[in-house]
Backbone as XML, in Angstrom:
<?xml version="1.0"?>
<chain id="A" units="angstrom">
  <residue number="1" name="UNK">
    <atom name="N" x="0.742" y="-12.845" z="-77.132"/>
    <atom name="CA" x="-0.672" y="-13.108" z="-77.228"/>
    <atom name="C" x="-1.343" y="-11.928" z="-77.925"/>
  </residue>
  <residue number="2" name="UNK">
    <atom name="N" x="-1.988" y="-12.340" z="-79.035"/>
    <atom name="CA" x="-3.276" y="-10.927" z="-79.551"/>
    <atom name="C" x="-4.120" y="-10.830" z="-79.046"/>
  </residue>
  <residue number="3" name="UNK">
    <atom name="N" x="-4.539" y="-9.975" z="-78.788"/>
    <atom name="CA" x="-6.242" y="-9.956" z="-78.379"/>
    <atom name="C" x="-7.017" y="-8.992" z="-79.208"/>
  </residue>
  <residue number="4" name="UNK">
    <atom name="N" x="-8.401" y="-9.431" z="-79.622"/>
    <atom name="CA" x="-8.942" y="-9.194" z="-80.776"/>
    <atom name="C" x="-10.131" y="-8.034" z="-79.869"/>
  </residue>
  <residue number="5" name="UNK">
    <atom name="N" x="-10.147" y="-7.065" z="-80.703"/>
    <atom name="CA" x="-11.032" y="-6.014" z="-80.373"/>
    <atom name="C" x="-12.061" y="-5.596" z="-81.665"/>
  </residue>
  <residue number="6" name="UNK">
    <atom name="N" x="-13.716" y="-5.697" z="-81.373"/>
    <atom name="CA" x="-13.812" y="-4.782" z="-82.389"/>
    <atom name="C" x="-14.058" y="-3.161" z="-82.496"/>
  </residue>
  <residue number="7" name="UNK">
    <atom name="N" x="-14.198" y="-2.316" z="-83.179"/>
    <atom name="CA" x="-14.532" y="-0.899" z="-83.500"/>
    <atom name="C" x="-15.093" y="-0.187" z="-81.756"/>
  </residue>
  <residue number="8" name="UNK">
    <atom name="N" x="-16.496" y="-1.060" z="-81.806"/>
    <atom name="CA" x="-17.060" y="-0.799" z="-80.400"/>
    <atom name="C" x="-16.081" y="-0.707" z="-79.643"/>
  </residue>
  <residue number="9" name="UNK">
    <atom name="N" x="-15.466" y="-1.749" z="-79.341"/>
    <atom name="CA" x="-14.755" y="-2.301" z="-77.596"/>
    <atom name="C" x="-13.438" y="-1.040" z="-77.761"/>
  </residue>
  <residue number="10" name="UNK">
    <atom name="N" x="-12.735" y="-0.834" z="-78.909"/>
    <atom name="CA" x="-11.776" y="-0.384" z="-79.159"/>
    <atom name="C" x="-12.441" y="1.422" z="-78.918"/>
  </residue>
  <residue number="11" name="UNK">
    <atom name="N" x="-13.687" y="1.892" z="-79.220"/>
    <atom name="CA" x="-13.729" y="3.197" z="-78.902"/>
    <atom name="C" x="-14.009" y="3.166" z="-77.430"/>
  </residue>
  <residue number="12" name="UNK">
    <atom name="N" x="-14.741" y="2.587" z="-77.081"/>
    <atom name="CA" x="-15.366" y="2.535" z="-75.240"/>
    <atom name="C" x="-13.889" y="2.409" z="-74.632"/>
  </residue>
  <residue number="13" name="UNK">
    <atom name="N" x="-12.782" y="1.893" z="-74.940"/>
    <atom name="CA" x="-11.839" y="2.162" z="-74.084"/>
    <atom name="C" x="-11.064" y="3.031" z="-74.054"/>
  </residue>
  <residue number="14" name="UNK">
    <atom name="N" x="-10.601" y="3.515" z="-75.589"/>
    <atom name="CA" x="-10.124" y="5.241" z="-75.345"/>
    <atom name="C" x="-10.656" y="6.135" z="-75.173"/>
  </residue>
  <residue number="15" name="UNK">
    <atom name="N" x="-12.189" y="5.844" z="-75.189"/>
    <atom name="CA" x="-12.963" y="6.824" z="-74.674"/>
    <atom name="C" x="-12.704" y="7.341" z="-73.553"/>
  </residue>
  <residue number="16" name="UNK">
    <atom name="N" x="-12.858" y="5.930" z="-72.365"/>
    <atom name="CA" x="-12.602" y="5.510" z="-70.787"/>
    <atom name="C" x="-11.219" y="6.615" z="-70.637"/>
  </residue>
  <residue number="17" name="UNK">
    <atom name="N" x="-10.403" y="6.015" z="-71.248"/>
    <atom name="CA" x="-9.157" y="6.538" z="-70.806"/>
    <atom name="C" x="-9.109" y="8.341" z="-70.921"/>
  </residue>
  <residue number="18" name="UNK">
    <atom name="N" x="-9.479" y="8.915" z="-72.209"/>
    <atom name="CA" x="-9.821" y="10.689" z="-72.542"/>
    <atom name="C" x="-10.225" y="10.824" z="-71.436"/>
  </residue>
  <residue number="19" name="UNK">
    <atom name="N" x="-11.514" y="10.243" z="-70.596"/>
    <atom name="CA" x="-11.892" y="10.860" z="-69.408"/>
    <atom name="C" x="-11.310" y="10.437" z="-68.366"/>
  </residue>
  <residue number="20" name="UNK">
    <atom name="N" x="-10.435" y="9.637" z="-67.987"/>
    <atom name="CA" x="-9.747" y="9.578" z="-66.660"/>
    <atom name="C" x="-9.065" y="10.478" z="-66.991"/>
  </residue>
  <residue number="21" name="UNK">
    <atom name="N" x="-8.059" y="11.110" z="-68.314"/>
    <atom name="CA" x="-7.028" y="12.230" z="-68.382"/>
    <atom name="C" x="-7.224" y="13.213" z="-68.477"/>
  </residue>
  <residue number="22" name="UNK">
    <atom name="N" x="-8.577" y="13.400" z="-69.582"/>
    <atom name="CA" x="-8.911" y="14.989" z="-69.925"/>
    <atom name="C" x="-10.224" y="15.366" z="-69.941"/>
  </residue>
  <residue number="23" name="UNK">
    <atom name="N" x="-11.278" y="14.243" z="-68.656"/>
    <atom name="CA" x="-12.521" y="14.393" z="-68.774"/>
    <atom name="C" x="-13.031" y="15.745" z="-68.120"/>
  </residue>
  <residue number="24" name="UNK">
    <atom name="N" x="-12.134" y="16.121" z="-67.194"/>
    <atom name="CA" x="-13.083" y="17.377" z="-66.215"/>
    <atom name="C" x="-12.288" y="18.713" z="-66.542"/>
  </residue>
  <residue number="25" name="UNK">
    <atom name="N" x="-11.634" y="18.724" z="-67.890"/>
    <atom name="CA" x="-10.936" y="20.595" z="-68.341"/>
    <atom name="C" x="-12.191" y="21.238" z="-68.361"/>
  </residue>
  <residue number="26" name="UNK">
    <atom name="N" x="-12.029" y="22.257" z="-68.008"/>
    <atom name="CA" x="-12.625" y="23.707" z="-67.735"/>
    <atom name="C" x="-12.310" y="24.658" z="-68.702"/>
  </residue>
  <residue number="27" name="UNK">
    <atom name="N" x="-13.504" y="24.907" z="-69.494"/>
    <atom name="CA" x="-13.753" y="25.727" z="-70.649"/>
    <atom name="C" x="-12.970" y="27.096" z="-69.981"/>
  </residue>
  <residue number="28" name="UNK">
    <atom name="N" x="-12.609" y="27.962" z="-70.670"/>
    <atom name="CA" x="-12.523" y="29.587" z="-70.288"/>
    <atom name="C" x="-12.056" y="30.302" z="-71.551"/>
  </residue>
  <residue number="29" name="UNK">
    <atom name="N" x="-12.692" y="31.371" z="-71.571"/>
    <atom name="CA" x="-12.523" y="32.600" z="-73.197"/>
    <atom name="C" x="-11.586" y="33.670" z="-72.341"/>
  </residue>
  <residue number="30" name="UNK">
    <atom name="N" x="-11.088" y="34.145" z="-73.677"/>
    <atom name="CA" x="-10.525" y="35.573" z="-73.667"/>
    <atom name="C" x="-10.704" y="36.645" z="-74.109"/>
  </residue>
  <residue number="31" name="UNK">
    <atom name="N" x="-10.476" y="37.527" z="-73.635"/>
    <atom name="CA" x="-10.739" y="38.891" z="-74.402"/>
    <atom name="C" x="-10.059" y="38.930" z="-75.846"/>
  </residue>
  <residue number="32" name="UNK">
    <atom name="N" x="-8.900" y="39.001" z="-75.904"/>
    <atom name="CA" x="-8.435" y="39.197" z="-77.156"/>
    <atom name="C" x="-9.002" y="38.071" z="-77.983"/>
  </residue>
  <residue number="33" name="UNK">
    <atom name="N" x="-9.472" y="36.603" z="-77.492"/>
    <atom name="CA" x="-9.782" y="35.504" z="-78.753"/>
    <atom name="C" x="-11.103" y="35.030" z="-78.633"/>
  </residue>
  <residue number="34" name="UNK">
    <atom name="N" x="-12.351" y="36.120" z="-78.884"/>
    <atom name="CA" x="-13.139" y="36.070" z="-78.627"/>
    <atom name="C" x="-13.934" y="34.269" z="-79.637"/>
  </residue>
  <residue number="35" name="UNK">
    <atom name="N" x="-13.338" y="34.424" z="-80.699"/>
    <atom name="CA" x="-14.321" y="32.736" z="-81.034"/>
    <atom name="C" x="-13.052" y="31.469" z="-80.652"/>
  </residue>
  <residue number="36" name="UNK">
    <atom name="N" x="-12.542" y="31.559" z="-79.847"/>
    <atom name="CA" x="-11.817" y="30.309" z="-79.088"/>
    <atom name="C" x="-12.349" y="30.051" z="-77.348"/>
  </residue>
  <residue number="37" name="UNK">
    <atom name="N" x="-12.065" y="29.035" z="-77.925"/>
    <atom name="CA" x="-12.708" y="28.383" z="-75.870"/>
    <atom name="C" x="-11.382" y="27.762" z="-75.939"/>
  </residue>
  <residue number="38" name="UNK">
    <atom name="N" x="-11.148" y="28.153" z="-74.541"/>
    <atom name="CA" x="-9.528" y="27.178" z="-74.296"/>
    <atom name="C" x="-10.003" y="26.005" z="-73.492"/>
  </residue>
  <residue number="39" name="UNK">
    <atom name="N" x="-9.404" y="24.844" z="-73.741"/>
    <atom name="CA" x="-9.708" y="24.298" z="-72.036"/>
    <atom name="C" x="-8.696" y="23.775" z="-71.454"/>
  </residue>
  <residue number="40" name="UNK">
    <atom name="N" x="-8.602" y="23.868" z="-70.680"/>
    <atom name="CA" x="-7.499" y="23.845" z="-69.374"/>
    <atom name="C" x="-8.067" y="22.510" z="-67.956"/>
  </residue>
  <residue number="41" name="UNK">
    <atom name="N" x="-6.730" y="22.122" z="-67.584"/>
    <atom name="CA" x="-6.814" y="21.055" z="-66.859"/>
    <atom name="C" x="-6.308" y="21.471" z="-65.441"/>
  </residue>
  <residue number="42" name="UNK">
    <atom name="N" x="-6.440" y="21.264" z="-64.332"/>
    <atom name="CA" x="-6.386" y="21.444" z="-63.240"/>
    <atom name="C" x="-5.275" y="22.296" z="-62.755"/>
  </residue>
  <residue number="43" name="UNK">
    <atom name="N" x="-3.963" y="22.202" z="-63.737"/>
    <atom name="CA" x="-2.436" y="22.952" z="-63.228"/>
    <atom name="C" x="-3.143" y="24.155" z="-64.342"/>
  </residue>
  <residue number="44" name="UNK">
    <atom name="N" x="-3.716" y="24.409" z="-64.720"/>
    <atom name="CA" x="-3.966" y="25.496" z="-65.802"/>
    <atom name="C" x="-3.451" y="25.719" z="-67.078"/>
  </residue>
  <residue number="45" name="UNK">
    <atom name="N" x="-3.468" y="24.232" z="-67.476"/>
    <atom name="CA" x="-2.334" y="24.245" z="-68.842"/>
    <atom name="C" x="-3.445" y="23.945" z="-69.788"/>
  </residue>
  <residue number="46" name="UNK">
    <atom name="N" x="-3.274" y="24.563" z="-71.307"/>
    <atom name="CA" x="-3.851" y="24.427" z="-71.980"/>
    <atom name="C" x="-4.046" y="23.420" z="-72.806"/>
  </residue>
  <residue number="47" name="UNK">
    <atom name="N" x="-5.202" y="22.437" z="-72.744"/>
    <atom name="CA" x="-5.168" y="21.614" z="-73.458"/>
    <atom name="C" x="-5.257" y="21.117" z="-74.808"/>
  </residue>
  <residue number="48" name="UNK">
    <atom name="N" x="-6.753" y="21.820" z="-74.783"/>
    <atom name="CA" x="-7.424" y="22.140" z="-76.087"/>
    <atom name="C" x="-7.970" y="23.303" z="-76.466"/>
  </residue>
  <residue number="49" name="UNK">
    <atom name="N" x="-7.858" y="23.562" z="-77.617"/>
    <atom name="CA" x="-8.656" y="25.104" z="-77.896"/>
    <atom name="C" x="-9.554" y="24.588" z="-79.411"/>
  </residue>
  <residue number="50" name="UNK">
    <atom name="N" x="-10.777" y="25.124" z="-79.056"/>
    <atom name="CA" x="-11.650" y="25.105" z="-79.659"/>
    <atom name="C" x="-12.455" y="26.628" z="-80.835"/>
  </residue>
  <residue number="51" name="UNK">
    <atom name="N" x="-11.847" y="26.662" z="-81.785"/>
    <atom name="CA" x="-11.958" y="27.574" z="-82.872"/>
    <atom name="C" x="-13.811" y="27.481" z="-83.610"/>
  </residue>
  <residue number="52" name="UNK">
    <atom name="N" x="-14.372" y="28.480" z="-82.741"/>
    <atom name="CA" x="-15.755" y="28.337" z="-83.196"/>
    <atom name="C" x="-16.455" y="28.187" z="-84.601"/>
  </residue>
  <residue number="53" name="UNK">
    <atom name="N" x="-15.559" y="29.323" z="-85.232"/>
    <atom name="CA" x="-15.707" y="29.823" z="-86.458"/>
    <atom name="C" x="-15.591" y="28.462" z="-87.253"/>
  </residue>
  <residue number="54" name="UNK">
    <atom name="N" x="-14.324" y="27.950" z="-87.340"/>
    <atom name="CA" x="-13.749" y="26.697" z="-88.261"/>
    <atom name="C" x="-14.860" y="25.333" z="-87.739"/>
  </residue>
  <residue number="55" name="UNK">
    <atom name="N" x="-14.510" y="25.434" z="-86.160"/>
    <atom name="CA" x="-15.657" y="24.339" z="-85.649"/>
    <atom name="C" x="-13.606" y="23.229" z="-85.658"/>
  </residue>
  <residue number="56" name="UNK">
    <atom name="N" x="-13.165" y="24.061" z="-85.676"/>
    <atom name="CA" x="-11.845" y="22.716" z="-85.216"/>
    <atom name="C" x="-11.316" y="22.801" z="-83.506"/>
  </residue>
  <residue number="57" name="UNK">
    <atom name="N" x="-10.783" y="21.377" z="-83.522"/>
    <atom name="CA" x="-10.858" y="21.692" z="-82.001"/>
    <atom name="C" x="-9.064" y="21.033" z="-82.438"/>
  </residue>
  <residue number="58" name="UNK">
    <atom name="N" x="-7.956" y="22.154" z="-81.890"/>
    <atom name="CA" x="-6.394" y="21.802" z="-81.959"/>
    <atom name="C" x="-6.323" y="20.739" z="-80.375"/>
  </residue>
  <residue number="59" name="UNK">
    <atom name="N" x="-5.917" y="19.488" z="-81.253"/>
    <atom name="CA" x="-5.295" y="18.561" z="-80.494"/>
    <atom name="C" x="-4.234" y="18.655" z="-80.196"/>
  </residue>
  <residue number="60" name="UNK">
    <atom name="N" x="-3.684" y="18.842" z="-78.632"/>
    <atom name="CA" x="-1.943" y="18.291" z="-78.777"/>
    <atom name="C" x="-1.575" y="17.471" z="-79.046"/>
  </residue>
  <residue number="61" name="UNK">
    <atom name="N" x="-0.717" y="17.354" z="-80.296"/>
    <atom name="CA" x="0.032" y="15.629" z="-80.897"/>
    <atom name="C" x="1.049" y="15.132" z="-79.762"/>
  </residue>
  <residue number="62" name="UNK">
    <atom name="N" x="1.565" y="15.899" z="-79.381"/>
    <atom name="CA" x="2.817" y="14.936" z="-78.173"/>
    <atom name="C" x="1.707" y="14.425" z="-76.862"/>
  </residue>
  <residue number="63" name="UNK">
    <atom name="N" x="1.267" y="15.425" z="-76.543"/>
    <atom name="CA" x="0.898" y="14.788" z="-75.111"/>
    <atom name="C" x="-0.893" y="14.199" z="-74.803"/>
  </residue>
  <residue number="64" name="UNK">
    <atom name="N" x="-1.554" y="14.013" z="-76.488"/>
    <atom name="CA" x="-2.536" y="13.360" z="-76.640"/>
    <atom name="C" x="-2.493" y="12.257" z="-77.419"/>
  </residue>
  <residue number="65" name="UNK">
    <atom name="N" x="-2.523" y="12.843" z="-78.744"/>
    <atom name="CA" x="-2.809" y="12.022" z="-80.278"/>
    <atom name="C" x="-1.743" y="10.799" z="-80.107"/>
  </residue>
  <residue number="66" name="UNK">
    <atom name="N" x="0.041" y="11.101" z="-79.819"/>
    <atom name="CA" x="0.743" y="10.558" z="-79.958"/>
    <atom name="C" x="0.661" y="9.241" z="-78.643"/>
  </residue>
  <residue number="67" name="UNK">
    <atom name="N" x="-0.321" y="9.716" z="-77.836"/>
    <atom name="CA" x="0.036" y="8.716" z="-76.862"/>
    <atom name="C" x="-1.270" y="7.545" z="-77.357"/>
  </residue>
  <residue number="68" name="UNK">
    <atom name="N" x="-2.704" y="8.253" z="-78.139"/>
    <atom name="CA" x="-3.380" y="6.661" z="-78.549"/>
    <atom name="C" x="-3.134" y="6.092" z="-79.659"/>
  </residue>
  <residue number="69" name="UNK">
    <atom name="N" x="-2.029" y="6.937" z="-80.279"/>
    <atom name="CA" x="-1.084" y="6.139" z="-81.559"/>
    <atom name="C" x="-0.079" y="4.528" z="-80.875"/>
  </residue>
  <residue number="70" name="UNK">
    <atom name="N" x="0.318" y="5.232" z="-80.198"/>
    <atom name="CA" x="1.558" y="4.384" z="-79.145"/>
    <atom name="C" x="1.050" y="3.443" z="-78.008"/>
  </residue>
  <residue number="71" name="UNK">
    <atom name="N" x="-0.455" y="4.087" z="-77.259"/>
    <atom name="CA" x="-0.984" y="2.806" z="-76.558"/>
    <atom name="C" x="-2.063" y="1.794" z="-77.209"/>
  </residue>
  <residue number="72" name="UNK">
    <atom name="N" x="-2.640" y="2.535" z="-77.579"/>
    <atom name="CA" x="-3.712" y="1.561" z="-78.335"/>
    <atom name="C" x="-3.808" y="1.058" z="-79.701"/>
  </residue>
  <residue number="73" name="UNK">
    <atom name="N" x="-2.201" y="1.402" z="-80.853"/>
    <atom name="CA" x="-1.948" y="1.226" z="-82.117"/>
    <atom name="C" x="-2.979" y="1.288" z="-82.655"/>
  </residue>
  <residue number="74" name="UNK">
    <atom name="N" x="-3.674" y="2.247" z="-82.715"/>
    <atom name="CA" x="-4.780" y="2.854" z="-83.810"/>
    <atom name="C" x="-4.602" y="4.095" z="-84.411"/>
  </residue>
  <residue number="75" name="UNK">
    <atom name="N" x="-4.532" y="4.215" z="-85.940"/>
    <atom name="CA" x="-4.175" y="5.086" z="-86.794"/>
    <atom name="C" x="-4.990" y="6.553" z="-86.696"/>
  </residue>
  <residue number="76" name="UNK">
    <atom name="N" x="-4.675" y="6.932" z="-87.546"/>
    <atom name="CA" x="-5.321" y="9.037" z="-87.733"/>
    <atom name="C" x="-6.259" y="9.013" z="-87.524"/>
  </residue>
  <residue number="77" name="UNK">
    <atom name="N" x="-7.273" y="8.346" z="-88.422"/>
    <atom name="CA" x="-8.793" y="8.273" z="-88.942"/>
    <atom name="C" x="-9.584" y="8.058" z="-88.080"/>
  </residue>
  <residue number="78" name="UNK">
    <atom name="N" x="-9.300" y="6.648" z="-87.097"/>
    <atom name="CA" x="-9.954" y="6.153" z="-86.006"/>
    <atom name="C" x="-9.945" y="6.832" z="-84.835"/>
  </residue>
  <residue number="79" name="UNK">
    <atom name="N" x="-8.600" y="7.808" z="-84.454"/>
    <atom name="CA" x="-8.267" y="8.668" z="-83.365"/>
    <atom name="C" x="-9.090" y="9.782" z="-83.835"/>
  </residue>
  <residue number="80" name="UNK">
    <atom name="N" x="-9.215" y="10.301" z="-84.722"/>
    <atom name="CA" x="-9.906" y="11.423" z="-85.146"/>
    <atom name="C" x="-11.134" y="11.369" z="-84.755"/>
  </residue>
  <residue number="81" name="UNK">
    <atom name="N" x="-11.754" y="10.237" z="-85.515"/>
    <atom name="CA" x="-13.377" y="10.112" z="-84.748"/>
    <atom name="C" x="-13.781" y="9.682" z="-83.744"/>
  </residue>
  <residue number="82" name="UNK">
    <atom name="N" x="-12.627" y="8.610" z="-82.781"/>
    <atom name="CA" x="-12.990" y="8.349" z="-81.731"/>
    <atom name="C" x="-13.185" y="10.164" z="-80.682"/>
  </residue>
  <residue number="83" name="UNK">
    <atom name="N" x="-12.191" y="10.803" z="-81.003"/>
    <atom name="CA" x="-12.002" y="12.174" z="-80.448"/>
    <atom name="C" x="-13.426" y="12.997" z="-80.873"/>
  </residue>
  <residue number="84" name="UNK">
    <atom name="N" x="-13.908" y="12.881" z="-82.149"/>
    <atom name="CA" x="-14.924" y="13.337" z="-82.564"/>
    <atom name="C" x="-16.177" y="13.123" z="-81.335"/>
  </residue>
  <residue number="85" name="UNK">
    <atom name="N" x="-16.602" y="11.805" z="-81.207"/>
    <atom name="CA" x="-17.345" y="11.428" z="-80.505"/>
    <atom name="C" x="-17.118" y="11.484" z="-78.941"/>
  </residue>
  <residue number="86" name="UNK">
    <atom name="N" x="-15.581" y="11.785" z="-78.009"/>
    <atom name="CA" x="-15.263" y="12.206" z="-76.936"/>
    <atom name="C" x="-15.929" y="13.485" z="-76.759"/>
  </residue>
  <residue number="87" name="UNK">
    <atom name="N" x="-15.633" y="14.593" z="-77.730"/>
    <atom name="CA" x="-15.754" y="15.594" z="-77.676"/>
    <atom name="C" x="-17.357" y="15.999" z="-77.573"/>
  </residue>
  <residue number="88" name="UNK">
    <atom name="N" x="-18.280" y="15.108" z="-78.187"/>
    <atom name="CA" x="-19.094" y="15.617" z="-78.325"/>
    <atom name="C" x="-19.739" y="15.026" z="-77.036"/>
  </residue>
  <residue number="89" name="UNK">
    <atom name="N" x="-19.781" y="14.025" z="-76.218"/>
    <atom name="CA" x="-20.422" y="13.330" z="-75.523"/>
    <atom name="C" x="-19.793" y="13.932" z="-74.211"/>
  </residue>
  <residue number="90" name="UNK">
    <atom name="N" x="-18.434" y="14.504" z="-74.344"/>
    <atom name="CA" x="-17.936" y="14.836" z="-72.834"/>
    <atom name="C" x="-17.715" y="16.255" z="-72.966"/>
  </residue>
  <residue number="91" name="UNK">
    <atom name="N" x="-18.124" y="17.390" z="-74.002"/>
    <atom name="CA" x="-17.750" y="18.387" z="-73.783"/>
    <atom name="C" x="-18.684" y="19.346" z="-74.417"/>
  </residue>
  <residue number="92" name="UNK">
    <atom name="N" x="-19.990" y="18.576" z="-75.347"/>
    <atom name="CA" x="-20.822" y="18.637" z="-76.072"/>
    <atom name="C" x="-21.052" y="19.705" z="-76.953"/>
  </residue>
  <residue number="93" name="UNK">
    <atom name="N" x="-19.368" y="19.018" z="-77.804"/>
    <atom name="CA" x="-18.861" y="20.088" z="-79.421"/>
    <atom name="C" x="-19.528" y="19.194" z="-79.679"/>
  </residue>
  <residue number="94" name="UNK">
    <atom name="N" x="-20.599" y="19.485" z="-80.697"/>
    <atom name="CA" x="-21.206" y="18.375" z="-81.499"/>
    <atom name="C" x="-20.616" y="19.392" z="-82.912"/>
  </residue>
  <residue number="95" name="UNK">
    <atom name="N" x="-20.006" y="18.362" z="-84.003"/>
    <atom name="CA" x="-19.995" y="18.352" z="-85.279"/>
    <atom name="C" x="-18.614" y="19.105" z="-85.501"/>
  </residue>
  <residue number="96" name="UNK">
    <atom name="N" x="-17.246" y="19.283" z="-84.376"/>
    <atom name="CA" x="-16.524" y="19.942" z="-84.712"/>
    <atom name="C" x="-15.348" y="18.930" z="-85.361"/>
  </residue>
  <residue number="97" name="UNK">
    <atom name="N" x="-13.989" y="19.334" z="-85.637"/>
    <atom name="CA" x="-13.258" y="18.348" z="-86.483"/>
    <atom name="C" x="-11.692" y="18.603" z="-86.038"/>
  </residue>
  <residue number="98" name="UNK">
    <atom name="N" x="-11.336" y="17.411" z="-85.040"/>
    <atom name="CA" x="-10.148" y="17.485" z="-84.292"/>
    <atom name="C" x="-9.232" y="17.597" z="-85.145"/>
  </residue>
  <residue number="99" name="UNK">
    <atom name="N" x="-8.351" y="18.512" z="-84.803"/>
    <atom name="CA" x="-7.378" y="18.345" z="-85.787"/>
    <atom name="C" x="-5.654" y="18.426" z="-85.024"/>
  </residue>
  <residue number="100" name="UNK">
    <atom name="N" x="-4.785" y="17.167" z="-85.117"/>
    <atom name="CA" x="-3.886" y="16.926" z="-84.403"/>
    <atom name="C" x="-2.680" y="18.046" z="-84.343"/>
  </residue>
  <residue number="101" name="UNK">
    <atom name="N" x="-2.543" y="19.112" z="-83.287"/>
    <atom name="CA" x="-1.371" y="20.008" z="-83.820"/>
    <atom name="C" x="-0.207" y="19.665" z="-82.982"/>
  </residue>
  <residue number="102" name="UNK">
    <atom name="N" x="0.419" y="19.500" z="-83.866"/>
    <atom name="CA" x="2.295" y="18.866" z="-83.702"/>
    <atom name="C" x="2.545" y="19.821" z="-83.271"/>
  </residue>
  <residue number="103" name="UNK">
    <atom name="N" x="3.023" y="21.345" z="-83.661"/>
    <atom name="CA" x="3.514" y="22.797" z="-83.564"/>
    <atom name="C" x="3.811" y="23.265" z="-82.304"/>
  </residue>
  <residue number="104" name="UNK">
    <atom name="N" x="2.215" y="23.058" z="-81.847"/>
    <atom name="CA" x="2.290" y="24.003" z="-80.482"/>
    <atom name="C" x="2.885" y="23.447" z="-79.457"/>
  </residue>
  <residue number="105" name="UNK">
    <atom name="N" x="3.274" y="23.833" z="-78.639"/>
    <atom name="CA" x="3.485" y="23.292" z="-76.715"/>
    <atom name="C" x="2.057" y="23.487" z="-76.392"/>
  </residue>
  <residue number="106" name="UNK">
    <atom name="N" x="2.038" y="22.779" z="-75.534"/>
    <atom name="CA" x="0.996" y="23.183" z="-74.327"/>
    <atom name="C" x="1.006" y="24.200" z="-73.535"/>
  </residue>
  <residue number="107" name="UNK">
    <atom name="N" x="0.280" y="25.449" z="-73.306"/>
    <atom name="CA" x="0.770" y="25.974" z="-72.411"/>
    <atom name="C" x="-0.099" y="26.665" z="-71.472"/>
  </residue>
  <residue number="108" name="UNK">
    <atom name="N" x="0.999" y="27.175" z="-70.590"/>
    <atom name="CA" x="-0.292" y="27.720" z="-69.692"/>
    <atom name="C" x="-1.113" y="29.305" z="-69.778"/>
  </residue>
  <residue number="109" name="UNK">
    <atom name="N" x="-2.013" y="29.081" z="-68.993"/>
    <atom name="CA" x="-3.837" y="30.004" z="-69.280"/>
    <atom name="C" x="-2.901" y="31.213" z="-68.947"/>
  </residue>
  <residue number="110" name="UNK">
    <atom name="N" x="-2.239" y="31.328" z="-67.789"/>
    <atom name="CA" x="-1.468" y="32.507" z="-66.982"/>
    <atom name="C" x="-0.260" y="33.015" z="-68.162"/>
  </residue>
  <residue number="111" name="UNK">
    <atom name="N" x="-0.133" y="32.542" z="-68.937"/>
    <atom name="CA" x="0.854" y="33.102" z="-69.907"/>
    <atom name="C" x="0.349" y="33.437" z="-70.971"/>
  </residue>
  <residue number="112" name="UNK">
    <atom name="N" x="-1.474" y="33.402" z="-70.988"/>
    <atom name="CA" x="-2.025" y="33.998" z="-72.375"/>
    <atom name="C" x="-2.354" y="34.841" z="-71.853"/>
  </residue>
  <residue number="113" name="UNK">
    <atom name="N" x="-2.964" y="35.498" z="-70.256"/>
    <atom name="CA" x="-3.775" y="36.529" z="-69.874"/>
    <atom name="C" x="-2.725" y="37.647" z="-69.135"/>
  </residue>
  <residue number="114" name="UNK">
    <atom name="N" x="-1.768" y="37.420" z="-69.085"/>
    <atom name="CA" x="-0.554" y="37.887" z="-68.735"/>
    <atom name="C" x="-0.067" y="39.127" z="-70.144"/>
  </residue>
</chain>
């Protein structure tokens, strides 16, 4: 069976979903990286980091991007701005520009301040 979604219905639900997973991370800076905001999720792992200067916010590709590629089969462009508009409404980056990083692990806050 298909079921037909448009643009709207299709952002309001990965929206829904960003905030059941990654709605309540907790901003925190560092000394050494003074224009980055990290944010971190309840075990203290790093989720996202937010680069003031650039205005980019590094997505994890495995344990974000890749999962609304794989649940909701929606491409770069649409994940990008749906994230655009997460970000700004749940964390209020207005105008920054997600950008998916494959590279990194996730890791934790205690192993950057360490």
């Amino acid at each position: 069976m298909n079921i037909q979604v448009n643009r709207n219905q299709m952002e309001r639900v990965v929206i829904k979903w960003l905030n059941k997973r990654l709605g309540n991370l907790t901003p925190k800076k560092h000394k050494d990286f003074p224009n980055v905001v990290f944010y971190v999720d309840s075990s203290n792992n790093v989720i996202l980091q937010y680069i003031k200067l650039s205005e980019y916010v590094y997505i994890h590709y495995g344990d974000i991007w890749l999962h609304l590629e794989n649940i909701f089969h929606i491409g770069h462009n649409d994940i990008k701005s749906i994230i655009e508009v997460w970000l700004e409404d749940t964390y209020k980056l207005k105008g920054v520009r997600p950008i998916r990083n494959s590279k990194a692990s996730i890791f934790n806050w205690e192993e950057l301040t360490n």
